[in-house]
VEXDOZA-655893 format. One record per residue (C-alpha): residue number from 1; residue in three letters; x, y, z. Coordinates in Angstrom, 3 decimals, m for minus. Layout:
N
{zanu NUM, 'ALA', {X, Y, Z}};
...
% end
This chain:
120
{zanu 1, 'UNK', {m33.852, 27.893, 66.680}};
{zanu 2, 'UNK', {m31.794, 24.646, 67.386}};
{zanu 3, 'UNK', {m30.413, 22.546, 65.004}};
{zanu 4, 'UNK', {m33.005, 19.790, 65.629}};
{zanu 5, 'UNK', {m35.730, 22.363, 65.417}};
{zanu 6, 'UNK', {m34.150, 23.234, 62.011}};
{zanu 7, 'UNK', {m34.443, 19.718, 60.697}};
{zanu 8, 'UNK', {m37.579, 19.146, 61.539}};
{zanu 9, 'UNK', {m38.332, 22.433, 59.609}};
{zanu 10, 'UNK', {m36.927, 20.978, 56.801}};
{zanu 11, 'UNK', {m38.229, 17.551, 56.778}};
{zanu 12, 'UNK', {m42.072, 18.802, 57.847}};
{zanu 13, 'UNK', {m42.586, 21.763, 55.772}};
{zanu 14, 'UNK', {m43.628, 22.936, 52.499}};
{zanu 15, 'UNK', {m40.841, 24.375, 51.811}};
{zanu 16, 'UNK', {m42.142, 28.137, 52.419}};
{zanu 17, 'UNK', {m38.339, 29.449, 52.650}};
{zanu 18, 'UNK', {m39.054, 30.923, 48.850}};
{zanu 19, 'UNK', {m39.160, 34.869, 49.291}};
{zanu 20, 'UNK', {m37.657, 34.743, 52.677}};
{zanu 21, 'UNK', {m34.175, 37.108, 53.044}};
{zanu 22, 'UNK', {m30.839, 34.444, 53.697}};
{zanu 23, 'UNK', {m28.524, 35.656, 56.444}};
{zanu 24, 'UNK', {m26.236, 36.310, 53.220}};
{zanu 25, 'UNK', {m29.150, 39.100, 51.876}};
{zanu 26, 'UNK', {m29.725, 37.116, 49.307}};
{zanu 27, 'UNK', {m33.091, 35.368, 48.540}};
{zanu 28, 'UNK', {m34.189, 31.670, 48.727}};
{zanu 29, 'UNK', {m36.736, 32.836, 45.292}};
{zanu 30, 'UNK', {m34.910, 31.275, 41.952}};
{zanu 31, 'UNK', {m35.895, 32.371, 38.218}};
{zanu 32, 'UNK', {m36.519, 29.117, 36.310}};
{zanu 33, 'UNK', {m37.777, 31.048, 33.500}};
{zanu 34, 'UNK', {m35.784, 29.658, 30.301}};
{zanu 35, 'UNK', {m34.668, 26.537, 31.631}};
{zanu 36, 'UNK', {m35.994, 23.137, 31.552}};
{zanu 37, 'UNK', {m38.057, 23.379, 35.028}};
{zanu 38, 'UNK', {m40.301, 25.802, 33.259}};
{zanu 39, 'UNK', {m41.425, 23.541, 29.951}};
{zanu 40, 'UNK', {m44.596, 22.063, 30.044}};
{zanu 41, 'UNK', {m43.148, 19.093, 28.508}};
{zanu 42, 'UNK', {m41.443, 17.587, 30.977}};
{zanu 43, 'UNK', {m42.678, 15.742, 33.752}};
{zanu 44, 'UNK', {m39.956, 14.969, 36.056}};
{zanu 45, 'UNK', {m36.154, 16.297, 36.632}};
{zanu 46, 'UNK', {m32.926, 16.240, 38.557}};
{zanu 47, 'UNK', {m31.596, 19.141, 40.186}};
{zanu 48, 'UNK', {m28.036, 19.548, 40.451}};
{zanu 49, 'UNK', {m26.355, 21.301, 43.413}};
{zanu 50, 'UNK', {m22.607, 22.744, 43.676}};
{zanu 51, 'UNK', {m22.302, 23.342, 47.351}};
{zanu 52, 'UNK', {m19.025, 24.950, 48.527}};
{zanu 53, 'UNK', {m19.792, 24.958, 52.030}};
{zanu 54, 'UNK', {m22.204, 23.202, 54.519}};
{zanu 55, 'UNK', {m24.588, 26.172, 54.880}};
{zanu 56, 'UNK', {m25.514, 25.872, 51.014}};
{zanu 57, 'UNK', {m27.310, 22.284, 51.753}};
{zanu 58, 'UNK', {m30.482, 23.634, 53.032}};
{zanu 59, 'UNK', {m31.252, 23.956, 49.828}};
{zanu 60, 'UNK', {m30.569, 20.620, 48.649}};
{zanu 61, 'UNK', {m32.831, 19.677, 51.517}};
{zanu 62, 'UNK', {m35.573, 21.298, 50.496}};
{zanu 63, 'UNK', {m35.607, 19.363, 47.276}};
{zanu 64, 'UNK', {m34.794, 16.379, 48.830}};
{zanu 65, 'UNK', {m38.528, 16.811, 50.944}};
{zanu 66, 'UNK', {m40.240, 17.737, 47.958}};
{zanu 67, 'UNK', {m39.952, 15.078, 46.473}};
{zanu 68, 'UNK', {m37.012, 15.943, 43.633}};
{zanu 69, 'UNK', {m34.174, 13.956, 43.323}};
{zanu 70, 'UNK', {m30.401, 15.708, 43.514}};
{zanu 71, 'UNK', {m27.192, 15.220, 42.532}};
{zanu 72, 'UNK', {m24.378, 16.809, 44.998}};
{zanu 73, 'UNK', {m21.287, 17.385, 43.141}};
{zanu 74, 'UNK', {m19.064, 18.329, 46.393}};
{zanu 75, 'UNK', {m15.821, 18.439, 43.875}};
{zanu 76, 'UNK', {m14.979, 22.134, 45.374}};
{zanu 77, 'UNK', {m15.885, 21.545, 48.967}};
{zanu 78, 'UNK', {m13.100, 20.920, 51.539}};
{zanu 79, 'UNK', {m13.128, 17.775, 52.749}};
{zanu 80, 'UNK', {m14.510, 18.844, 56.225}};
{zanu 81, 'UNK', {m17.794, 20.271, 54.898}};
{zanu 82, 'UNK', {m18.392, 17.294, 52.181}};
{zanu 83, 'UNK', {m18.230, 14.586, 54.591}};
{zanu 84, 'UNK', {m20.513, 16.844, 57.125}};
{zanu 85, 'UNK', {m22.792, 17.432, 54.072}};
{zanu 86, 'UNK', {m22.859, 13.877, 52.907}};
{zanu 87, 'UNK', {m23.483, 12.870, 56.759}};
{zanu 88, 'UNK', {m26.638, 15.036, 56.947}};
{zanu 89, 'UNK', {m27.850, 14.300, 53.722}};
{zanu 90, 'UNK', {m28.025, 10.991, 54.892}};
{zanu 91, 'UNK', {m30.188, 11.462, 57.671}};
{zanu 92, 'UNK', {m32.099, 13.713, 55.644}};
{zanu 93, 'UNK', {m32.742, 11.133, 53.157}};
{zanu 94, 'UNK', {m32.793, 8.074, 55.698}};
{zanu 95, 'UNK', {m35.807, 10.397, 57.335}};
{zanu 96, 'UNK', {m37.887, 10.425, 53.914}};
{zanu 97, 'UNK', {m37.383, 6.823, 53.431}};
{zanu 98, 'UNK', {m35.096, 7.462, 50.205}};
{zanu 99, 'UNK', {m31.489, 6.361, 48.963}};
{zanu 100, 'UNK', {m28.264, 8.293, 48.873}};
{zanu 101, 'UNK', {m25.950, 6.507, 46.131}};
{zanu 102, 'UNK', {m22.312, 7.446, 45.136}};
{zanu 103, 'UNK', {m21.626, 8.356, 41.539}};
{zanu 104, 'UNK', {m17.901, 9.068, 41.343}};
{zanu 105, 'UNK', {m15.790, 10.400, 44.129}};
{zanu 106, 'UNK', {m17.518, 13.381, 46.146}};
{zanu 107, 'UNK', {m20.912, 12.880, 43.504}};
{zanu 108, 'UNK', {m23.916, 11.869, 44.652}};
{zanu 109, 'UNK', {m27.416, 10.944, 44.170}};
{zanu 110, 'UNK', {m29.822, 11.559, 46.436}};
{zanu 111, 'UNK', {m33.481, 10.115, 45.633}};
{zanu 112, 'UNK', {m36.772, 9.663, 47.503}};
{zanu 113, 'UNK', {m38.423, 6.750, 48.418}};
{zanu 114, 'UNK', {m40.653, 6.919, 44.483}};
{zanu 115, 'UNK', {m37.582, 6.878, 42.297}};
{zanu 116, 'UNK', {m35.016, 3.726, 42.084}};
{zanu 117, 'UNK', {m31.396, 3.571, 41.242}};
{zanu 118, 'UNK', {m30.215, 0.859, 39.090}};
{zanu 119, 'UNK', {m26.531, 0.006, 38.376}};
{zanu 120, 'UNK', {m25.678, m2.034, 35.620}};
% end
């Protein structure tokens, strides 16, 4: 699969890479159980990624489609793979019609189209 074919796998589907085995052996299935994404209480929330390297942003990208906003604290990246991840999240987020807003250096927000940033 090409790199374009892989974007448009992440901007078109569900996000049905949950149980699937990563190249790593790990698997894309996460245990929420405990933490704020599994109380009834709470409508909304912000994920908030760590990547180290660009392969961890697929990921990010499937939040990003879903709906969810992110922040992307790229503090332990090399510069290389934070300005290649910050370049595709903005296409990623440019293709859902959403904003990508600097927070401090190498932080950022990423939010779709439904959820404004204000600065004051």
């Amino acid at each position: 699969m090409g790199l374009k074919d892989t974007i448009m796998d992440w901007l078109t589907a569900d996000g049905g890479e949950e149980g699937k085995v990563r190249e790593d052996g790990g698997s894309y299935q996460r245990d929420y159980q405990g933490t704020a994404l599994d109380r009834d209480d709470i409508d909304a929330f912000i994920m908030i990624f760590r990547p180290k390297r660009f392969t961890a942003i697929e990921e990010v990208c499937r939040y990003l489609r879903s709906g969810k906003a992110v922040i992307v604290n790229m503090e332990e990246a090399s510069p290389e793979d934070a300005q290649r991840m910050i370049d595709f999240l903005s296409g990623v987020v440019m293709a859902k019609d959403g904003s990508i807003t600097r927070i401090v250096r190498n932080i950022y927000m990423c939010t779709p189209n439904n959820i404004g940033v204000v600065e004051q």
